[in-house]
C-alpha positions as a Markdown table, in Angstrom:
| # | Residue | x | y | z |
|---|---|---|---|---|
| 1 | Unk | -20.8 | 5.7 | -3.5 |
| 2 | Unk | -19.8 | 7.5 | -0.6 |
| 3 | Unk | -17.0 | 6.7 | 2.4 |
| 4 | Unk | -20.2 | 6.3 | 4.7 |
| 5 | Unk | -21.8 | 4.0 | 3.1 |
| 6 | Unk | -18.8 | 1.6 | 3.2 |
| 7 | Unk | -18.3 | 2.8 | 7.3 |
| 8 | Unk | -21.5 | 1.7 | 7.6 |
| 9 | Unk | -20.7 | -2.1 | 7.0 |
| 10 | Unk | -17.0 | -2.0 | 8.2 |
| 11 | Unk | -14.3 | 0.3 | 9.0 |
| 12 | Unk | -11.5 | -1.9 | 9.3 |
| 13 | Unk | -12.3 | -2.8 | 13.2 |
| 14 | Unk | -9.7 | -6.1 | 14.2 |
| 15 | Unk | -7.2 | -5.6 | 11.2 |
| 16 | Unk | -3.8 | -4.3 | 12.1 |
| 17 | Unk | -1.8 | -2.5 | 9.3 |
| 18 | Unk | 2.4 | -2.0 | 10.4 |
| 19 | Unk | 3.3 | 1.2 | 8.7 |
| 20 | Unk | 7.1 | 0.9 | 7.8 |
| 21 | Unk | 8.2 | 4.3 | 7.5 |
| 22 | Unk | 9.5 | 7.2 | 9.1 |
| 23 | Unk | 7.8 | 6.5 | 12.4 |
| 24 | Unk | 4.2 | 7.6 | 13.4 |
| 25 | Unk | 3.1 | 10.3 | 16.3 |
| 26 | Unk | 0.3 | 9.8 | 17.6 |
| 27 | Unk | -1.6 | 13.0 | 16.4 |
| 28 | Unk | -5.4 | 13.8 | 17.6 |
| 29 | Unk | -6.1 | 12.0 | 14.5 |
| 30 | Unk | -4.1 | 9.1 | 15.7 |
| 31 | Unk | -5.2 | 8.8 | 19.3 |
| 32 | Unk | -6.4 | 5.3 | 20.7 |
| 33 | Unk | -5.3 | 4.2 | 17.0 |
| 34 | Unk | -1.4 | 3.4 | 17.3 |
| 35 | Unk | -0.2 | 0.4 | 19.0 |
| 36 | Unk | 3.1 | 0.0 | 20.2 |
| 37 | Unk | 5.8 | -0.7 | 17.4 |
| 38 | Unk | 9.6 | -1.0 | 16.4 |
| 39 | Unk | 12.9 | 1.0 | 15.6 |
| 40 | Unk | 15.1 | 0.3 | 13.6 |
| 41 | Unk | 17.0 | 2.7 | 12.9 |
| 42 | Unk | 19.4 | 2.8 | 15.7 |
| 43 | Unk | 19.4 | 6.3 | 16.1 |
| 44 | Unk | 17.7 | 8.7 | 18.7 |
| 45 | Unk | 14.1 | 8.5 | 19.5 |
| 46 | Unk | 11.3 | 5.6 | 19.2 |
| 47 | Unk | 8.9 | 4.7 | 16.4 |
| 48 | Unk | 6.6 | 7.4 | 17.5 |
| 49 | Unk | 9.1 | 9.9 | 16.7 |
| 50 | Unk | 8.7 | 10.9 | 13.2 |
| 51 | Unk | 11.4 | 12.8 | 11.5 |
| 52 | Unk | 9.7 | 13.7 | 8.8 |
| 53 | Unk | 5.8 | 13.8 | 8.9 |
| 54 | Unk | 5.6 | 11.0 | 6.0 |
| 55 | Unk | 4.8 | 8.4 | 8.5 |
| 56 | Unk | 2.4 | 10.1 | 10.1 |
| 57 | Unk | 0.7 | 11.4 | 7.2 |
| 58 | Unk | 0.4 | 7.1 | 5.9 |
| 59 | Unk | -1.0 | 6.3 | 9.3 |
| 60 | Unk | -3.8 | 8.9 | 9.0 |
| 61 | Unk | -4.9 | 8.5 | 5.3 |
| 62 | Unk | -5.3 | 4.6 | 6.9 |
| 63 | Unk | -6.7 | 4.8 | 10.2 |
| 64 | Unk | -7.0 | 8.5 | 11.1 |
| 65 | Unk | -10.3 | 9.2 | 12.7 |
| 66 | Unk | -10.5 | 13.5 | 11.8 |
| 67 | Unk | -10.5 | 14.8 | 14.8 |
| 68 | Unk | -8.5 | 17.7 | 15.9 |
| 69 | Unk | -8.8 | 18.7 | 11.8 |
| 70 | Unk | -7.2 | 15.8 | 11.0 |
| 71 | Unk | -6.9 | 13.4 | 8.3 |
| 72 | Unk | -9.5 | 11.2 | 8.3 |
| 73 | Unk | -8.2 | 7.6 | 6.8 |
| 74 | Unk | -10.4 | 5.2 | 4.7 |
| 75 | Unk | -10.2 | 2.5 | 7.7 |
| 76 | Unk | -10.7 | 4.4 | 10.5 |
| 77 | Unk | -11.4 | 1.6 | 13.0 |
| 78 | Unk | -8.0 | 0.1 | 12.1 |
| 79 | Unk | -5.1 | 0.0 | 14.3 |
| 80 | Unk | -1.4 | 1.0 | 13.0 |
| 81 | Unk | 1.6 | -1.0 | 14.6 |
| 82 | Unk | 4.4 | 1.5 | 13.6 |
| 83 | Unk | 7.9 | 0.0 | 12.4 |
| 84 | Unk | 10.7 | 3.0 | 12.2 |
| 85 | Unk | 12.8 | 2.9 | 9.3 |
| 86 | Unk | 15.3 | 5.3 | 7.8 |
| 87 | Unk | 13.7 | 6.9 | 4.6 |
| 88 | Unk | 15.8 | 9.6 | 3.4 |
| 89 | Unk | 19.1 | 11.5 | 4.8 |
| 90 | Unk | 17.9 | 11.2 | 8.2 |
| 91 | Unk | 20.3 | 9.4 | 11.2 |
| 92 | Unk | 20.1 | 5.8 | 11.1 |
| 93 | Unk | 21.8 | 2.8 | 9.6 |
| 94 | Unk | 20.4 | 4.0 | 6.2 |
| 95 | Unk | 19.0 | 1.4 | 3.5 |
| 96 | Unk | 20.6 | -1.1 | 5.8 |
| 97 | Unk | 17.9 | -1.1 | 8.1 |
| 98 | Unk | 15.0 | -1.1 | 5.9 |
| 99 | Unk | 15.1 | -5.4 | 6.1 |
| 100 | Unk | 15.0 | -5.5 | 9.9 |
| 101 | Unk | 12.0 | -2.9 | 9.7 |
| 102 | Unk | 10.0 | -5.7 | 7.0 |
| 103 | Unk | 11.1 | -8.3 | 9.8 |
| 104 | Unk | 10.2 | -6.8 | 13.0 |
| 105 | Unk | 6.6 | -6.0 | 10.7 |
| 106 | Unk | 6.3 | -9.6 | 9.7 |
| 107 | Unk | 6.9 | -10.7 | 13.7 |
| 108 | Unk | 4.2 | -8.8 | 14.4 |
| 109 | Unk | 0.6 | -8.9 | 15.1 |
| 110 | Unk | -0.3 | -6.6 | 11.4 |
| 111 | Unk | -2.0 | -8.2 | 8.8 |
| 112 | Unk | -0.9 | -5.6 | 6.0 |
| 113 | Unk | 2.5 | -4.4 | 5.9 |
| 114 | Unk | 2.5 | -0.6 | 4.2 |
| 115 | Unk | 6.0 | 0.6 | 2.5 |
| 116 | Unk | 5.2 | 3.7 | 0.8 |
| 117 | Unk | 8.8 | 4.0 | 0.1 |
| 118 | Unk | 11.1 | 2.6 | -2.6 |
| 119 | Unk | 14.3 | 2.7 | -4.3 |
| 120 | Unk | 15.9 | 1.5 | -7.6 |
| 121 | Unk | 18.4 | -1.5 | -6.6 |
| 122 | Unk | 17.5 | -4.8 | -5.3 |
| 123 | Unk | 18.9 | -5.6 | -1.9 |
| 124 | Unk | 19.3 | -9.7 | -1.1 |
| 125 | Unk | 18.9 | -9.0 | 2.4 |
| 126 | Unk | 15.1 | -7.3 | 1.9 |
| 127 | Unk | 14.3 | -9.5 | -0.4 |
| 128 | Unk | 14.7 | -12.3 | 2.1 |
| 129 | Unk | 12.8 | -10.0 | 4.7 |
| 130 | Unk | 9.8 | -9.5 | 2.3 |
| 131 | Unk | 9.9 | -13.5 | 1.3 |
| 132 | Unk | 9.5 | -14.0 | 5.2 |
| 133 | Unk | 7.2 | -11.7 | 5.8 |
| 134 | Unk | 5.1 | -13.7 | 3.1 |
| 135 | Unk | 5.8 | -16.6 | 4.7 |
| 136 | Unk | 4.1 | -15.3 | 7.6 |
| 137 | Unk | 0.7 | -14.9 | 6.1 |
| 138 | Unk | 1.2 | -11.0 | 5.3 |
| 139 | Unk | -0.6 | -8.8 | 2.7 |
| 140 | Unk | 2.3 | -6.5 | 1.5 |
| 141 | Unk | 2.2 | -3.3 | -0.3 |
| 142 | Unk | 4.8 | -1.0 | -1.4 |
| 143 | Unk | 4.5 | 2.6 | -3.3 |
| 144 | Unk | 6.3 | 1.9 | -7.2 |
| 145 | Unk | 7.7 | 5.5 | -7.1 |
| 146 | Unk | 7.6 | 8.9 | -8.3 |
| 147 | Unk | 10.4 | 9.6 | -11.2 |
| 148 | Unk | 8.7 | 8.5 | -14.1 |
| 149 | Unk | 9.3 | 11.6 | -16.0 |
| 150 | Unk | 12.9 | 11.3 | -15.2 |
| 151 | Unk | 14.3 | 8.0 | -15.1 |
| 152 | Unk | 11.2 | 5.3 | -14.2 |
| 153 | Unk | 13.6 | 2.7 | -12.3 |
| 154 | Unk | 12.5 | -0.5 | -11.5 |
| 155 | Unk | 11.5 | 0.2 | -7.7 |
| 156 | Unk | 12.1 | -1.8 | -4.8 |
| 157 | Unk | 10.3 | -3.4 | -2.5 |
| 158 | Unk | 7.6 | -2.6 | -4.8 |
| 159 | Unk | 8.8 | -5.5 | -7.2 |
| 160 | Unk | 9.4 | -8.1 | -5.3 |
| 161 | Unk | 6.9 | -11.2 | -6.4 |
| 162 | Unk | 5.5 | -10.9 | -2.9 |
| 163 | Unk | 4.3 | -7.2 | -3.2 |
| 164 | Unk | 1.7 | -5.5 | -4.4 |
| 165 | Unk | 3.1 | -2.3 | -6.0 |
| 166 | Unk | 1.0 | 0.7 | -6.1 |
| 167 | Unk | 0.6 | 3.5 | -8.6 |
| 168 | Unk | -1.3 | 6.8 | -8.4 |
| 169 | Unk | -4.0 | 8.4 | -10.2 |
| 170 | Unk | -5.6 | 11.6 | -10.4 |
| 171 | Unk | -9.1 | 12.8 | -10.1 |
| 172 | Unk | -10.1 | 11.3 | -13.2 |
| 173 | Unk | -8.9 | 8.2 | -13.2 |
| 174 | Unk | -5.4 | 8.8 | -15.7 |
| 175 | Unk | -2.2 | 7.6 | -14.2 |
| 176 | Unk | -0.5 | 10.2 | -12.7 |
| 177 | Unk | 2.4 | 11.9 | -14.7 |
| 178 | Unk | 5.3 | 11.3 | -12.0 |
| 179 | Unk | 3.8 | 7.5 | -11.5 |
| 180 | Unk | 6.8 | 4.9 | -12.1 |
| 181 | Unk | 5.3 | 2.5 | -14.6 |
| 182 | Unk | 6.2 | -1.5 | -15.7 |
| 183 | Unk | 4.9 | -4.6 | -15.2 |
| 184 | Unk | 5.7 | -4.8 | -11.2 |
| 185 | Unk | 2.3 | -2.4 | -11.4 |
| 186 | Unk | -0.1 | -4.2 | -9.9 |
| 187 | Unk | -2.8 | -1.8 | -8.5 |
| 188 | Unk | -3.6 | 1.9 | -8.3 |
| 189 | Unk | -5.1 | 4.6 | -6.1 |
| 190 | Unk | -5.7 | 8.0 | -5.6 |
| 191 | Unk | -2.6 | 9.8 | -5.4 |
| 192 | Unk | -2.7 | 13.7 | -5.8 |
| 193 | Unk | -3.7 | 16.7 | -4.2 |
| 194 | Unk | -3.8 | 15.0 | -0.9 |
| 195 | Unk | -3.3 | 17.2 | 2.1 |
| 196 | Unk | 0.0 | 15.5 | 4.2 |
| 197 | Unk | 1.8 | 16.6 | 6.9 |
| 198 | Unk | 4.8 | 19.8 | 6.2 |
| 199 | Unk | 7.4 | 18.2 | 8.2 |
| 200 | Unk | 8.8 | 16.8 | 11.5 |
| 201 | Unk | 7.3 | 20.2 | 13.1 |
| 202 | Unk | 3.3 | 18.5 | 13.0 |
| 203 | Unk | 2.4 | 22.4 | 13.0 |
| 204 | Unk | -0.1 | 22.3 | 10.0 |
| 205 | Unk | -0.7 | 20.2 | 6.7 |
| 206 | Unk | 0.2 | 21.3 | 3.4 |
| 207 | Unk | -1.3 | 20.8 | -0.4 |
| 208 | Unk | 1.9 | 22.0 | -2.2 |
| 209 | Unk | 3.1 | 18.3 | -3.6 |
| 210 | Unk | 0.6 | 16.3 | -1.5 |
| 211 | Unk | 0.1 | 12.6 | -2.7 |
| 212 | Unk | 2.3 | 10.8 | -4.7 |
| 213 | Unk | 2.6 | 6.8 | -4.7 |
| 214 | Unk | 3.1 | 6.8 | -1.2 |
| 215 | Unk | -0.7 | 8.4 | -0.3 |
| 216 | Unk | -1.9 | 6.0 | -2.8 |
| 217 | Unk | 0.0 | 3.3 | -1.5 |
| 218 | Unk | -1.9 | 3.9 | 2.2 |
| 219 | Unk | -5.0 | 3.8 | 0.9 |
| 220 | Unk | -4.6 | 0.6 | -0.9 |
| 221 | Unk | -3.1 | -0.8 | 2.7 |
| 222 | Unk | -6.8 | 0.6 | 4.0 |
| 223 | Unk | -8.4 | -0.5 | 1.3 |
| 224 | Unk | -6.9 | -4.1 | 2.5 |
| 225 | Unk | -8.4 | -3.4 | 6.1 |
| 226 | Unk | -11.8 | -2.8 | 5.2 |
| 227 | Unk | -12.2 | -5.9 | 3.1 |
| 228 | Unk | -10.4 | -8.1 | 5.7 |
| 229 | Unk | -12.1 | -6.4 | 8.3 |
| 230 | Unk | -15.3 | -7.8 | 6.3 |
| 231 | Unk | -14.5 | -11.1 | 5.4 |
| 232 | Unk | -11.6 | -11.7 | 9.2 |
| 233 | Unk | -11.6 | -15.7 | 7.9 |
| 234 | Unk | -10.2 | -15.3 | 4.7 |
| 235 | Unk | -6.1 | -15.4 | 4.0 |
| 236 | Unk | -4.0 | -12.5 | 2.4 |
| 237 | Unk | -4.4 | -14.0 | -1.0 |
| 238 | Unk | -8.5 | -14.0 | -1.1 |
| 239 | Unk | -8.5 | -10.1 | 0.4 |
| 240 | Unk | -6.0 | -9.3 | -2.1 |
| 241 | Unk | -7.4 | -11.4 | -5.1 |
| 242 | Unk | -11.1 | -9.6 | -4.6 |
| 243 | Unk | -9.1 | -6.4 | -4.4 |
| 244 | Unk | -8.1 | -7.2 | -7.8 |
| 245 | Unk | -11.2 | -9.0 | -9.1 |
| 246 | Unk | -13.0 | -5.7 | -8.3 |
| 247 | Unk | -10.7 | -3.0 | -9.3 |
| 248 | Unk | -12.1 | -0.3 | -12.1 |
| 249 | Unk | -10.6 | -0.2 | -15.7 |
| 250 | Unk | -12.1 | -0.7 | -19.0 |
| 251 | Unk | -9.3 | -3.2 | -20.6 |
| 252 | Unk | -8.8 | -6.6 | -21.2 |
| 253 | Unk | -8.7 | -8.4 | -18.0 |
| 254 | Unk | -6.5 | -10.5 | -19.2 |
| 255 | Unk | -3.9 | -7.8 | -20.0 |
| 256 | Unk | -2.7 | -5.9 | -16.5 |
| 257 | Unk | -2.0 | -1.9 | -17.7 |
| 258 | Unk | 2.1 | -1.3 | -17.0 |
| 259 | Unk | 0.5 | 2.3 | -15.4 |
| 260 | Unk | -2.5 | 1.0 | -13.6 |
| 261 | Unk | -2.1 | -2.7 | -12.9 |
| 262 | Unk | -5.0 | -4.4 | -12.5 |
| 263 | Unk | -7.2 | -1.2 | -12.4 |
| 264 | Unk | -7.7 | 1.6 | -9.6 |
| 265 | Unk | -9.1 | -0.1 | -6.6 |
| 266 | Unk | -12.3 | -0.7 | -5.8 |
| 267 | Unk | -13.1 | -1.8 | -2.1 |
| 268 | Unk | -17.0 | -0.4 | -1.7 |
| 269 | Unk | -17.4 | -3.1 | -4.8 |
| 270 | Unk | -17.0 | -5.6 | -1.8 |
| 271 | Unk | -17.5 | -4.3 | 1.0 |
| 272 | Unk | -21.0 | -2.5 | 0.2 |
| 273 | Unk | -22.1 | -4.8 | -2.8 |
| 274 | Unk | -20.5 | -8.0 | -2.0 |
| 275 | Unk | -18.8 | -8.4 | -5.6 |
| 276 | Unk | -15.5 | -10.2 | -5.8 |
| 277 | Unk | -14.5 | -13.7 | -5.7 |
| 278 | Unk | -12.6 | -14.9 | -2.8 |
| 279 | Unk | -11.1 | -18.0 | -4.6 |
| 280 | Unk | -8.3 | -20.6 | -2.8 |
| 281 | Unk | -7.2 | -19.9 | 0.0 |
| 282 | Unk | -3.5 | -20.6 | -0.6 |
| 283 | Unk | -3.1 | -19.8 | -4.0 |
| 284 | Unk | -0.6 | -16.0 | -4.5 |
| 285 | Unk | -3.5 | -14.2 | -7.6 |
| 286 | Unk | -0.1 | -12.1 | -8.4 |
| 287 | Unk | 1.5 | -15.5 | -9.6 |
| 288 | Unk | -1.2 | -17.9 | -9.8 |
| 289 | Unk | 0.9 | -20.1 | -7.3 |
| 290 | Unk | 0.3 | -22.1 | -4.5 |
| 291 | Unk | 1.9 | -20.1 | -1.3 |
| 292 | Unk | 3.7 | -21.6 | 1.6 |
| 293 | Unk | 2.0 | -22.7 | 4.8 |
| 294 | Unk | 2.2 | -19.3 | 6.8 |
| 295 | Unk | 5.7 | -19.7 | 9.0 |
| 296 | Unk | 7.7 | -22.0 | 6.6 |
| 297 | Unk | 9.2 | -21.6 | 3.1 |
| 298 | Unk | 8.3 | -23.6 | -0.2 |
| 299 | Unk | 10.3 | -26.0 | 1.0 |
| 300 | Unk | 9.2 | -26.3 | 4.6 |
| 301 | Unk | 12.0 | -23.9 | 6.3 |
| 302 | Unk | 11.6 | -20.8 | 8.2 |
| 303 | Unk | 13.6 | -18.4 | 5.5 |
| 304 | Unk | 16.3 | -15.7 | 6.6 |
| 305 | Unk | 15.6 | -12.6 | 6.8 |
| 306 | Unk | 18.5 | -10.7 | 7.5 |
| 307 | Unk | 18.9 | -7.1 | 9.4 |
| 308 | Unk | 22.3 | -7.2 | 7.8 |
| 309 | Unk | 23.3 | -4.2 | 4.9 |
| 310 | Unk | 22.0 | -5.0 | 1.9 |
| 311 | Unk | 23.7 | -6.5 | -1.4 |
| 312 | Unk | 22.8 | -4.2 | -4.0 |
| 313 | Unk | 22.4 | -5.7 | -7.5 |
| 314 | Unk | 21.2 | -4.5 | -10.9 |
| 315 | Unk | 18.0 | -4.2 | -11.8 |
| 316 | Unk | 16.3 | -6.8 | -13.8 |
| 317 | Unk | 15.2 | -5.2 | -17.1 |
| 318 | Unk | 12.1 | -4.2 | -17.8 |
| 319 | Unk | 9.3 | -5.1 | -20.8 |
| 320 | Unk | 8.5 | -2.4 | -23.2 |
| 321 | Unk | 6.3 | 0.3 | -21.4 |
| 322 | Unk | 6.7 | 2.7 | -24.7 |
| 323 | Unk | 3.2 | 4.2 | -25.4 |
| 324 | Unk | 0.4 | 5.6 | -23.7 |
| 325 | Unk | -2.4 | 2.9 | -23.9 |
| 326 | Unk | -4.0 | 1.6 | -20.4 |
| 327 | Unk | -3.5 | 4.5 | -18.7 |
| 328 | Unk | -6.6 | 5.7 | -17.9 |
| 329 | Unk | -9.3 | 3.8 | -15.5 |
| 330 | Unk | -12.8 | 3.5 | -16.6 |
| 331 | Unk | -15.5 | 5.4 | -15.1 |
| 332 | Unk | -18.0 | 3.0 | -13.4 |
| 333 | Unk | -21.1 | 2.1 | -15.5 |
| 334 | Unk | -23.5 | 1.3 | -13.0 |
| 335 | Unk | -23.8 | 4.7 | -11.6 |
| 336 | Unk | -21.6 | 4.5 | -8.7 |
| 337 | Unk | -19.6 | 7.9 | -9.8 |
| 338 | Unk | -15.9 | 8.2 | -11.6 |
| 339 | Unk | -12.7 | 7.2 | -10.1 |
| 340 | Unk | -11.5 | 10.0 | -7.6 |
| 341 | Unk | -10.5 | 10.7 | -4.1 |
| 342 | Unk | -13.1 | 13.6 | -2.3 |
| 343 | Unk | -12.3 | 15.9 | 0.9 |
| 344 | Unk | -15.1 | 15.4 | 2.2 |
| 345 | Unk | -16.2 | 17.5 | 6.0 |
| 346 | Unk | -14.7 | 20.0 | 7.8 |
| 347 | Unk | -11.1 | 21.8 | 7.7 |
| 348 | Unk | -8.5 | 19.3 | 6.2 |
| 349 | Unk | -10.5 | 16.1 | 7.4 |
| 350 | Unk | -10.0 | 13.9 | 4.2 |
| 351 | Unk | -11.7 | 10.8 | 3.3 |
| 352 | Unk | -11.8 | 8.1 | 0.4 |
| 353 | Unk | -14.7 | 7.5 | -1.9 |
| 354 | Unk | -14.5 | 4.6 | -4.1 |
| 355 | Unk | -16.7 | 3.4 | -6.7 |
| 356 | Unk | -15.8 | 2.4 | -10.3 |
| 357 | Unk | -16.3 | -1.1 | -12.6 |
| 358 | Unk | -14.4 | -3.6 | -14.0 |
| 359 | Unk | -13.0 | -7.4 | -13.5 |
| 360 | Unk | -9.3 | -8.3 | -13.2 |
| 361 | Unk | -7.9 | -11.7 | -14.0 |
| 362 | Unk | -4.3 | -13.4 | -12.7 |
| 363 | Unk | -1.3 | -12.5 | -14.7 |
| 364 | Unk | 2.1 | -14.5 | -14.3 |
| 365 | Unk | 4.4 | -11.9 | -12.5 |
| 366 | Unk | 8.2 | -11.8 | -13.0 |
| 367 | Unk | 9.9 | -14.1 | -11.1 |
| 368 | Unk | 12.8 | -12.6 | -8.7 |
């Protein structure tokens, strides 16, 4: 099932995805796509000053529209709203600011907040930041990490109740070898060999160590925008629950994979075929619990969500993730075509195709 066929039914027109990141230039690729956004980092520049190119290289795999030999994103008819953030080493508050970036995304007009970023402490203060961003109605998804053949932390914001963490997966479906794994997995996408930009420079892409849970993390945001784009009356938790009711794996669905999650996903099941079941309205498919009324906490007040540097804790342990099972996806059965990501046109213009079988069921995430 190719990316056209899904373009032909929706592209992700009226859904707005904030990229928290590095920042986002507005590239050929980009143009007419990038609304104005937020920095908050403090330091020289705006949010469409990247320093790095990672920013950049989210937006386009979500909205890009090719030209100019760009990226060409899954949802190319949605618009970003960029949020500046300091990633790395670069100048800015540091981890500090990372909550006032998930506020300033949850104040504004995005559906999907996109963090392909993470680290391996829990901060109080972005914890509150993502539990108001929540509050606000917002579908938030964060990349689980790449260390898994070195340490496999727990990462943050990625397992947070009120994300959806994303893992990545090769060509044929197997979780990729770098892929954090545990049970804050909730979803998967196609995460290597994807063409991103070198660096801060925007003079050409590069292959060499393209992808990771950050690509795959993107595509699941525009994965999001294409369904939502679909169905514009449905809440964060029905978009999100059909992204899981449709994703592609062959085990129990009943029993989420620590490496996959539910299953890779699966938005042409939807979009294209109509599969997936919407269900409540208010009801989180991560927790099976009823959600807040978007603006107000469980308890009917606005939470905090504090810019302030964050309180770094332990992490909370993990369940055994020893073995190898569940880390593969199933190829679909119906003839839609195995679990990959294609280049597909000219130069370095890349798209998603997405296919594959499979139901998912709700599991009872970890409590924070």
């Amino acid at each position: 099932m190719s990316a056209e066929k899904m373009w032909k039914t929706s592209v992700g027109e009226g859904v707005k995805v904030a990229v928290v990141d590095s920042g986002v230039r507005v590239t050929p690729s980009l143009k007419g796509r990038v609304l104005p956004g937020v920095d908050a980092t403090g330091a020289a520049g705006g949010p469409g000053d990247d320093y790095s190119g990672h920013g950049t290289t989210m937006a386009e795999l979500i909205a890009g529209s090719g030209r100019g030999g760009g990226l060409k994103g899954l949802a190319p008819g949605a618009e970003i709203i960029p949020i500046r953030t300091t990633t790395g080493k670069e100048p800015g508050k540091g981890a500090g600011d990372t909550p006032a970036a998930i506020k300033a995304a949850a104040d504004s007009d995005a559906q999907i907040i996109n963090m392909s970023f993470g680290g391996d402490f829990m901060s109080q203060a972005e914890k509150a930041a993502v539990k108001y961003a929540s509050s606000k109605g917002k579908l938030l998804f964060a990349a689980v990490g790449n260390d898994a053949e070195k340490k496999n932390f727990v990462g943050y914001p990625a397992a947070y109740p009120q994300v959806v963490g994303v893992s990545a997966a090769d060509r044929s479906g197997k979780v990729a070898k770098y892929s954090e794994f545990g049970e804050y997995v909730d979803l998967a996408a196609p995460g290597l060999g994807i063409p991103h930009w070198c660096d801060a420079t925007f003079r050409s892409y590069c292959q060499e160590g393209g992808g990771g849970t950050s690509s795959a993390t993107a595509i699941a945001s525009a994965s999001a925008a294409l369904v939502w784009s679909k169905h514009p009356d449905w809440t964060a938790n029905q978009v999100l629950r059909v992204l899981i009711d449709t994703a592609g794996r062959d085990w129990p669905k009943d029993e989420p994979s620590d490496y996959l999650g539910y299953g890779l996903i699966r938005p042409a099941r939807n979009v294209v075929k109509g599969e997936g079941k919407p269900g409540p309205a208010d009801v989180d498919p991560l927790t099976n619990k009823k959600t807040a009324v978007a603006g107000s906490d469980e308890d009917g007040t606005t939470p905090s969500a504090s810019a302030s540097a964050p309180a770094a804790s332990a992490p909370p342990a993990q369940k055994d993730t020893s073995g190898e099972q569940q880390a593969t996806a199933a190829k679909s059965s119906d003839g839609d075509g195995s679990s990959r990501m294609w280049l597909i046109g000219g130069g370095l213009a890349a798209a998603a195709v997405f296919c594959g079988g499979g139901y998912a069921a709700v599991r009872a995430r970890r409590g924070a």
